[in-house]
N, C-alpha and C positions, 0 to 999 in steps of 0.2 A: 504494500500500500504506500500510498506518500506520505510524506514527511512533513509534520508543522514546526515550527521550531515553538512552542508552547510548553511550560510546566505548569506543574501545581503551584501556585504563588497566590499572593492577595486579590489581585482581580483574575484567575482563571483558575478552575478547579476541571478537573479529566475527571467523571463518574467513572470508573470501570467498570459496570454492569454491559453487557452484551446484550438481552435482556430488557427490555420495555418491563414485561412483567415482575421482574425483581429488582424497580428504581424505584424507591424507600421514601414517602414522601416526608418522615420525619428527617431524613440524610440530607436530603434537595432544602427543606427550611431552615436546616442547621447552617449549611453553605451558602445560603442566599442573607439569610439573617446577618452573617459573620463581614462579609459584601457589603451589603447598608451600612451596618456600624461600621463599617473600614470610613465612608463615606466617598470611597472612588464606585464605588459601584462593583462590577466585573462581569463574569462570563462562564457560564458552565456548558461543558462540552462533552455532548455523548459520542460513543463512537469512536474514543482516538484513546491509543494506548497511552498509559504513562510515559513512554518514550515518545509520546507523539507521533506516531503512526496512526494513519485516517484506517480505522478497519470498519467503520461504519457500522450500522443496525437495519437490519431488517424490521418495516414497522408496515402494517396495513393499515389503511385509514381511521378504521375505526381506533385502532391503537394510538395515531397521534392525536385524533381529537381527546382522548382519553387520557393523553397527556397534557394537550395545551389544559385542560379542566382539570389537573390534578395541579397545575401550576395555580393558576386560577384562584382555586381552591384552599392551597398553602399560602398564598400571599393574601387572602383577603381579611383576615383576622390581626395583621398586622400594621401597626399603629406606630408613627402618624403612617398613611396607608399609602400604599404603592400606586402609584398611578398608572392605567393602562397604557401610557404612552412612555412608561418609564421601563414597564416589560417586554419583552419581544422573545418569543420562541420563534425559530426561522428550524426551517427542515430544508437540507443540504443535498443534494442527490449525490451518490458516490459511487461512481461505475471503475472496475476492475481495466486492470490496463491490458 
């Protein structure tokens, strides 16, 4: 797969989950939470190894609405509150070379 140059750091966190179905939504508010307080904001990234290799996820429709709504969902109890123009979930297509 390619190569991103990205690590885990203050504004970009690599989930390692492969796996739609095992991405934790207490793990995803812990990391987003940790973002806010930083006050830079940041980036969480499925799909790409801790080395930064794109190996991407396989997700069927219904799966990513089920995630942008799990996002959704974690941020909206959060106070003062996230603005929708302040979130963005983008889904990346990544085709084998």
């Amino acid at each position: 797969g390619h190569h991103i140059n990205i690590t885990n750091d203050a504004t970009h966190h690599l989930l390692q989950e492969r796996r739609v179905a095992n991405i934790r939504s207490a793990t995803l508010l812990k990391v987003v939470l940790g973002m806010l307080n930083s006050g830079r904001g940041g980036r969480v990234l499925l799909g790409v190894s801790e080395e930064g290799v794109v190996e991407g996820m396989r997700m069927t429709l219904h799966q990513r609405d089920t995630l942008m709504l799990g996002v959704s969902r974690c941020l909206k109890d959060i106070r003062p509150s996230v603005l929708p123009c302040d979130q963005l979930v983008r889904f990346i297509r990544v085709e084998s070379e």
